[in-house]
C-alpha positions as CSV (number, residue, x, y, z in Angstrom):
1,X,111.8,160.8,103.2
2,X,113.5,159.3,106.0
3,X,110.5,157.9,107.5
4,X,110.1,156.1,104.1
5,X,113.3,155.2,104.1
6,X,113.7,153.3,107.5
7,X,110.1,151.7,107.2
8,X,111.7,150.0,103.5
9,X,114.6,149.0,105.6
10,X,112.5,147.0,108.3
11,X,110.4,145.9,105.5
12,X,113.6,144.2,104.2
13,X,115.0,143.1,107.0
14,X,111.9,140.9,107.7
15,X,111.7,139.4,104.1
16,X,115.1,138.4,105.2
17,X,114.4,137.2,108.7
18,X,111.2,135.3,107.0
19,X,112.9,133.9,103.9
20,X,114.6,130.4,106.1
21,X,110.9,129.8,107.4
22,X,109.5,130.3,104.1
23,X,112.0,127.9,102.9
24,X,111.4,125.1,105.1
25,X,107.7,125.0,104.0
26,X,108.4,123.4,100.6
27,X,106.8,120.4,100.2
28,X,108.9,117.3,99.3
29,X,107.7,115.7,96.2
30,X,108.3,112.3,95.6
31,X,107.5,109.8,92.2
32,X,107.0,106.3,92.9
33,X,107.0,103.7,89.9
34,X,105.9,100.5,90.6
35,X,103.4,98.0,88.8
36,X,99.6,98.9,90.1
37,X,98.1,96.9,87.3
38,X,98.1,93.2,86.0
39,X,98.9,89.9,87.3
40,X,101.5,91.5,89.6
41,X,99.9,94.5,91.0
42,X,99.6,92.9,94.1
43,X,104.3,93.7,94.5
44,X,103.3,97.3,93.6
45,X,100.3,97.5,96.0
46,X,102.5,95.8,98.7
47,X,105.1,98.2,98.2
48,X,102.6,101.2,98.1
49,X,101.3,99.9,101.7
50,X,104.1,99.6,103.1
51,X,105.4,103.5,101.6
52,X,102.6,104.4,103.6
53,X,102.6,103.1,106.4
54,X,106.3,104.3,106.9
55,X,105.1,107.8,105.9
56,X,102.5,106.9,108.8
57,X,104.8,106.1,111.3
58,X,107.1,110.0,110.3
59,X,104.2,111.9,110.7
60,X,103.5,112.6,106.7
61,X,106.7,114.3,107.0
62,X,110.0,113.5,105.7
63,X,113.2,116.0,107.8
64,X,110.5,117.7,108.6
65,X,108.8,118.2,105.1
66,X,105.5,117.5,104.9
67,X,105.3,115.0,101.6
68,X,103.5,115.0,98.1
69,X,103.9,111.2,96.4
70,X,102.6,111.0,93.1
71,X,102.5,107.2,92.2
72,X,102.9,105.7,88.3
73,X,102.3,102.5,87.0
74,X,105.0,101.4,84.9
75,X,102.2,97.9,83.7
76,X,105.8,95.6,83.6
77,X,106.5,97.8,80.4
78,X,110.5,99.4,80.0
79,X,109.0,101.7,77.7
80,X,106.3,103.1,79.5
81,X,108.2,102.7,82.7
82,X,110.9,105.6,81.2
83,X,107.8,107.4,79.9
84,X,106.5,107.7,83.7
85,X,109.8,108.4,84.8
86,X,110.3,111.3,82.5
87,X,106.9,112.8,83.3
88,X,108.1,112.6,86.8
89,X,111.1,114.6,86.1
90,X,110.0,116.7,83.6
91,X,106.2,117.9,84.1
92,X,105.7,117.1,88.0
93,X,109.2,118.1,89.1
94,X,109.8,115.6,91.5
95,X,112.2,115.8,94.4
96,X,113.0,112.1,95.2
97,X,112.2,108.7,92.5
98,X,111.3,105.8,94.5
99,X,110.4,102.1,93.5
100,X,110.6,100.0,90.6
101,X,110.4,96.2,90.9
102,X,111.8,94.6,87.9
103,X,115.4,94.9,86.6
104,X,114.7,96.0,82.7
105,X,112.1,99.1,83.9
106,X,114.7,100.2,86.1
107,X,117.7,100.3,83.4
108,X,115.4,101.5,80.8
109,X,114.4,104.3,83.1
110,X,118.1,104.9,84.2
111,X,119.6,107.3,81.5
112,X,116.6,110.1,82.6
113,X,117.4,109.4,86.2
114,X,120.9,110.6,85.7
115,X,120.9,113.2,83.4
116,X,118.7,114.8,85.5
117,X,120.6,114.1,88.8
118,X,117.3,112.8,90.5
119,X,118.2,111.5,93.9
120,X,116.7,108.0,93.0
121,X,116.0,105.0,95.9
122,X,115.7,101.6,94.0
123,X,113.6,99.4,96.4
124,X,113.4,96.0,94.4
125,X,115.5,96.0,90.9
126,X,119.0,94.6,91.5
127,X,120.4,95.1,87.8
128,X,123.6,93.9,88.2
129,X,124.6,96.9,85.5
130,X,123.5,99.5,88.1
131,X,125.7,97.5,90.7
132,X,128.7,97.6,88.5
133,X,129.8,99.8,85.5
134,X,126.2,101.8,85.5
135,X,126.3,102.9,89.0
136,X,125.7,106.8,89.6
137,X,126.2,108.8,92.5
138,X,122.3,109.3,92.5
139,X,121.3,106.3,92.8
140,X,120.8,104.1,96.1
141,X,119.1,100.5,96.4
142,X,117.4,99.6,98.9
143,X,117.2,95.5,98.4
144,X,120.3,93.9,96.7
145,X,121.7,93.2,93.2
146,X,119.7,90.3,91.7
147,X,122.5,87.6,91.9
148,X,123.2,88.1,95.8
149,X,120.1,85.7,97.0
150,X,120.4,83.2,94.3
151,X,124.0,82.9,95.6
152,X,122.9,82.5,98.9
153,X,120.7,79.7,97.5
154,X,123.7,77.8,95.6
155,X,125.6,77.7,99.1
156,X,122.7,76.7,100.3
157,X,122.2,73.6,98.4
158,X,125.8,72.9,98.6
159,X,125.3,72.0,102.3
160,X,122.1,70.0,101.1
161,X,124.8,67.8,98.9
162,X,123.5,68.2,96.1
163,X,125.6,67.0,92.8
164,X,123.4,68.0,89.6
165,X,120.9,71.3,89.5
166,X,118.4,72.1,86.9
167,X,117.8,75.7,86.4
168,X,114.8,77.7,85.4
169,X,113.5,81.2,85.1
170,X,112.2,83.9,83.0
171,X,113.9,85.3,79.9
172,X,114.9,89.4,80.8
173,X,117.5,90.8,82.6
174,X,116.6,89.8,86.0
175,X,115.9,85.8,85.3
176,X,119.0,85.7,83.6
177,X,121.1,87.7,86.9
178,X,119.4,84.8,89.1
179,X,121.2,81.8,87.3
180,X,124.3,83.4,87.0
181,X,123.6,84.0,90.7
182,X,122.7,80.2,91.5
183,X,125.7,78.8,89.0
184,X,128.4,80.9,90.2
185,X,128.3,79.3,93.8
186,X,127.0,76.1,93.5
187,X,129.9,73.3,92.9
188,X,128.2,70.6,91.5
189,X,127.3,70.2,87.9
190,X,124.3,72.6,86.4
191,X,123.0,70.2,83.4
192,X,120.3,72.4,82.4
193,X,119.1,75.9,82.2
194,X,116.0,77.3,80.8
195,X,114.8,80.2,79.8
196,X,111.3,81.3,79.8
197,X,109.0,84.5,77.7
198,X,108.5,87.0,80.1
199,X,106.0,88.4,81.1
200,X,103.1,86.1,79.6
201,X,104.2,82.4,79.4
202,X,102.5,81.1,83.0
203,X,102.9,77.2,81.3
204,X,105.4,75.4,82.6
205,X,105.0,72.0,81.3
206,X,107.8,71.7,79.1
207,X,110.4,73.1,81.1
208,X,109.5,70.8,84.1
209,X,109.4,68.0,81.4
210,X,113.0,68.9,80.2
211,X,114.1,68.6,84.5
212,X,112.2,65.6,84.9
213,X,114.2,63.9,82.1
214,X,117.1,65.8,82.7
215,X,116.9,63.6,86.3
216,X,119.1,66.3,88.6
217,X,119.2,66.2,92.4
218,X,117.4,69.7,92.5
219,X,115.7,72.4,90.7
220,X,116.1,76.2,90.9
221,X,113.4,78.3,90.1
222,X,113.0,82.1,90.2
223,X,109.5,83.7,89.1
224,X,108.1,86.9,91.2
225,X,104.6,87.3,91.4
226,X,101.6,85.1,89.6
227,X,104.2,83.4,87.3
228,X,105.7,82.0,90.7
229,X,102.0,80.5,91.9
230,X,102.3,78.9,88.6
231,X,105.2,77.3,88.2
232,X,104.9,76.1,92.1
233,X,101.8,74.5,91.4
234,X,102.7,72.6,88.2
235,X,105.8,71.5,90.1
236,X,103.6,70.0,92.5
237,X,100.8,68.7,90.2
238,X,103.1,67.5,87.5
239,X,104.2,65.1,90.5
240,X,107.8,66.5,91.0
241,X,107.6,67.6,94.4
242,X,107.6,64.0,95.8
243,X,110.7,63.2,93.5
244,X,113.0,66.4,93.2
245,X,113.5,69.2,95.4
246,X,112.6,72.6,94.6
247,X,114.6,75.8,95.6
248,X,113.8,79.0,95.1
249,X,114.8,82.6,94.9
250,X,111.5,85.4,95.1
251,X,109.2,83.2,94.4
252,X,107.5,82.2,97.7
253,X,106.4,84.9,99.6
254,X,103.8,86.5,101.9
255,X,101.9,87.6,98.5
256,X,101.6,83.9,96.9
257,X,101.4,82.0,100.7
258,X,97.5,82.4,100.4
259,X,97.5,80.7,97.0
260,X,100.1,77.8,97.7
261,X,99.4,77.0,101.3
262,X,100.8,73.9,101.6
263,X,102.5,73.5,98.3
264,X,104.7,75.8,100.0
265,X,105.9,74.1,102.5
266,X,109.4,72.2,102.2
267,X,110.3,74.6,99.3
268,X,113.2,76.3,100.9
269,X,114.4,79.7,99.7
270,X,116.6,82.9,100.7
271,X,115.6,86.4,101.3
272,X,117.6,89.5,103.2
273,X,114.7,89.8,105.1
274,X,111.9,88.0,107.0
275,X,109.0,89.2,108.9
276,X,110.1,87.5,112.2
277,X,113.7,89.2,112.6
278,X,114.1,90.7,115.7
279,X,114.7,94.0,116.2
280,X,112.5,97.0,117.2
281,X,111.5,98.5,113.6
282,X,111.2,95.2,111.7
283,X,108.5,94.3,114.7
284,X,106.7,97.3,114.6
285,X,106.3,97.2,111.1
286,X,105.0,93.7,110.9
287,X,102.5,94.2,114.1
288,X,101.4,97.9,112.1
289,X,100.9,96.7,109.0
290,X,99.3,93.4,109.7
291,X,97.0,95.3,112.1
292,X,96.4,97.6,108.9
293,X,95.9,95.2,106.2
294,X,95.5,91.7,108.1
295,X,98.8,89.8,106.4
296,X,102.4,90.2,106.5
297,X,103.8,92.3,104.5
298,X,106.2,91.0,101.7
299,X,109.8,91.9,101.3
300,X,109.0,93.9,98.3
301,X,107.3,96.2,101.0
302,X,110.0,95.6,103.6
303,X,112.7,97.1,101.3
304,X,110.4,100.1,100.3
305,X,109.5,100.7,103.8
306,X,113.0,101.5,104.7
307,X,113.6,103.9,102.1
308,X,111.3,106.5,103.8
309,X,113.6,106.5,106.6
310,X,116.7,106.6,104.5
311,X,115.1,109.6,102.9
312,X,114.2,111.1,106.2
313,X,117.8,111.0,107.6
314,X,119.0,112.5,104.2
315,X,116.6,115.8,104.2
316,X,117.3,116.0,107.8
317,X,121.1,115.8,107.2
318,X,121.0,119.0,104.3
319,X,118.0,121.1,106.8
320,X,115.9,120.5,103.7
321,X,118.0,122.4,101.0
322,X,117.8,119.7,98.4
323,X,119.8,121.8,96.0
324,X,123.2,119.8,98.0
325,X,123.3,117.2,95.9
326,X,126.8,115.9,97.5
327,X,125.6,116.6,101.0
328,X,122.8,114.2,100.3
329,X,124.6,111.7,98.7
330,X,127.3,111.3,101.8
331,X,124.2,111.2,104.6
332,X,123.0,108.9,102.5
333,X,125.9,106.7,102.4
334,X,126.1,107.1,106.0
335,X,122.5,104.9,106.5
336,X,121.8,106.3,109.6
337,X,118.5,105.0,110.1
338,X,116.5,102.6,111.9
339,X,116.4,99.5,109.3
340,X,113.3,96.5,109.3
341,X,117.0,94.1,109.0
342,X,118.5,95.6,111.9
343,X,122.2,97.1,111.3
344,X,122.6,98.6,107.8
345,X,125.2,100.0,105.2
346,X,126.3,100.5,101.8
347,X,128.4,99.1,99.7
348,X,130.5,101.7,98.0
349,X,128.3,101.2,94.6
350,X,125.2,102.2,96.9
351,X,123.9,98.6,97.2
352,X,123.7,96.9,101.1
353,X,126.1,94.7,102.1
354,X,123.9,92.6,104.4
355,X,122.8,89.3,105.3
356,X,120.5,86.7,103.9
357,X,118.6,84.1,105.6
358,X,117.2,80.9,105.1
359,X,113.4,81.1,105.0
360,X,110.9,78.5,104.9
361,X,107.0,78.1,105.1
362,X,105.0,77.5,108.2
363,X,101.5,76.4,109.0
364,X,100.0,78.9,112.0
365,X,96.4,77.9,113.3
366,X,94.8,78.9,109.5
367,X,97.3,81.0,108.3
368,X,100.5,80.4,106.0
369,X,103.7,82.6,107.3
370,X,107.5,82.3,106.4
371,X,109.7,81.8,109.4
372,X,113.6,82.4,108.9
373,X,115.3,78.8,110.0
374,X,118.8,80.0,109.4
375,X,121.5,82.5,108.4
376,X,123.3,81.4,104.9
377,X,125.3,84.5,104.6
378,X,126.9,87.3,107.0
379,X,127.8,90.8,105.2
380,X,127.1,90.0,101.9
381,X,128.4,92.2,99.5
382,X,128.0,91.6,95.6
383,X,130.8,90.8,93.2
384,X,129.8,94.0,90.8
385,X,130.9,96.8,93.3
386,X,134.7,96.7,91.4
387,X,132.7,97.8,88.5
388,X,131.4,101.0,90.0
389,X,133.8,104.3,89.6
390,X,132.0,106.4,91.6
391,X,133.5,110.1,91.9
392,X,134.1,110.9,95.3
């Protein structure tokens, strides 16, 4: 009986020496929603890249963790955008959300997010709600609020004199974020604005028509993906690029160079990040990924890219108990990790406070790159933060 006794004992005592190990094996899951399908599946598959290539350079593992990502296509669609994002939650169980590009999919998705308390990294939608009164302790973004590079733009064109802007972009929560964006820090005279359908109109004709007459000293543009090749290339074939200047906000990029060439170049924009800014991760990145996929990666990818990181110094930080929700948040609001911008850090409403540059298009040998000419901004943080009651 003793004999029995003892050996249930030791039998014990190494489930409990065992049980730590055993926890460290879990695997962390993450859900990534992005758009893999459509006339903009080349942001999602951008994004995917560069997901994986940071998972690359951490060994598959993030603190440690080796990593499951289950990916979802949202197809541009709110509704089935909260539809994936609930599956996520619900039937896979996922540790981590990651992604989403555009700024209704990301607040229609929102309300599941929190209830659930999902540690969710935004890595393109800047919803100025989620800056402000919808901000949650939850949720981090990796890229900016949406009026923060159109802002950069309207300084911008301040230095470039100009008196009278026309503005255009697409009709949904995003477009509209940009020309408030553009309007709130340019001080000369907006006399027009338009509005487009989102996603389908790709016709342009009217609205260019309406500038044209309009007779400003610039236009503002913002359209992402193929609605951006579009309305660059009627600009230029409609014969405005001669007679008005264009500026834009997310519309030129490393994704739509190939298609413009040089109908890109002189169209001046802003972004937070460009491919040629020096520091050790941003170059290893860039030299990785264009080794991988033979182009430069966008900064849809750049911003994605750095989440894995992020998320890597936040599972580290809680020795992969992901049941310390609060522990996670603060090393996450530490951002100590090695950013593709260089030095990084959040706002208290979980959005950077960074810089943003002055990009423009080059010519090199065949090939069509952005080059970053200047900095417009230092330590940019956006005007919704005040908005944000985060409990401490």
């Amino acid at each position: 009986m003793k004999r029995t006794f003892l050996a249930s004992c030791a039998l014990a005592a190494l489930a409990l020496a065992a049980a730590p190990a055993t926890a460290q094996q879990k695997t962390i899951k993450i859900g990534f929603v992005s758009t893999f399908s459509g006339p903009v599946a080349a942001i999602g598959n951008d994004m995917r890249n560069s997901f994986e290539l940071a998972l690359d350079h951490h060994g598959r593992k993030i603190g440690g963790l080796p990593v499951e990502v289950i990916y979802e296509d949202d197809q541009i669609k709110p509704e089935v955008g909260v539809q994936k994002t609930q599956k996520l939650i619900e039937s896979d169980k996922v540790d981590f959300l990651v992604g989403y590009i555009w700024s209704n999919v990301a607040l229609a998705s929102l309300k599941p997010i929190v209830d659930s308390k999902t540690f969710t990294l935004i890595t393109n939608a800047g919803a100025s709600q989620i800056s402000g009164e919808l901000c949650s302790p939850y949720v981090f973004t990796t890229s900016w609020n949406n009026d923060q590079t159109p802002q950069a733009v309207g300084l911008y064109m301040n230095q470039k004199n100009v008196k009278k802007a026309f503005l255009i972009g697409p009709n949904y929560a995003a477009g509209k974020d940009m020309l408030e964006g553009v309007a709130a820090t340019f001080k000369g005279e907006v006399i027009g604005r338009e509005l487009t359908a989102w996603p389908n109109q790709l016709d342009f004709s009217a609205e260019l028509s309406k500038a044209r007459a309009a007779r400003p000293d610039a236009i503002f543009a913002f359209y992402p993906g193929g609605a951006g090749i579009q309305f660059v290339t009627q600009y230029a074939q409609s014969g405005l690029k001669g007679q008005i200047p264009l500026y834009t906000a997310f519309t030129i990029d490393s994704l739509s160079l190939p298609r413009l060439k040089d109908l890109a170049i002189g169209v001046p924009g802003a972004q937070q990040w460009v491919r040629d800014l020096p520091n050790p991760a941003n170059k290893k990145f860039v030299d990785d990924f264009r080794a991988k996929h033979k182009s430069d990666p966008s900064f849809y990818g750049a911003q994605t890219y750095d989440a894995v990181p992020l998320l890597d110094s936040v599972v580290t930080a809680v020795k992969g108990d992901l049941t310390k929700k609060d522990e996670m948040r603060r090393a996450a609001e530490k951002a100590d990790f090695k950013s593709v911008r260089g030095n990084f850090k959040f706002g208290p409403n979980h959005v950077p406070i960074q810089n943003f540059y002055l990009q423009d298009t080059v010519k090199e040998g065949d090939e069509y790159r952005l080059k970053t000419v200047a900095t417009i901004v230092e330590n940019d943080q956006d005007k919704h933060w005040q908005k944000c009651k985060m409990p401490n």
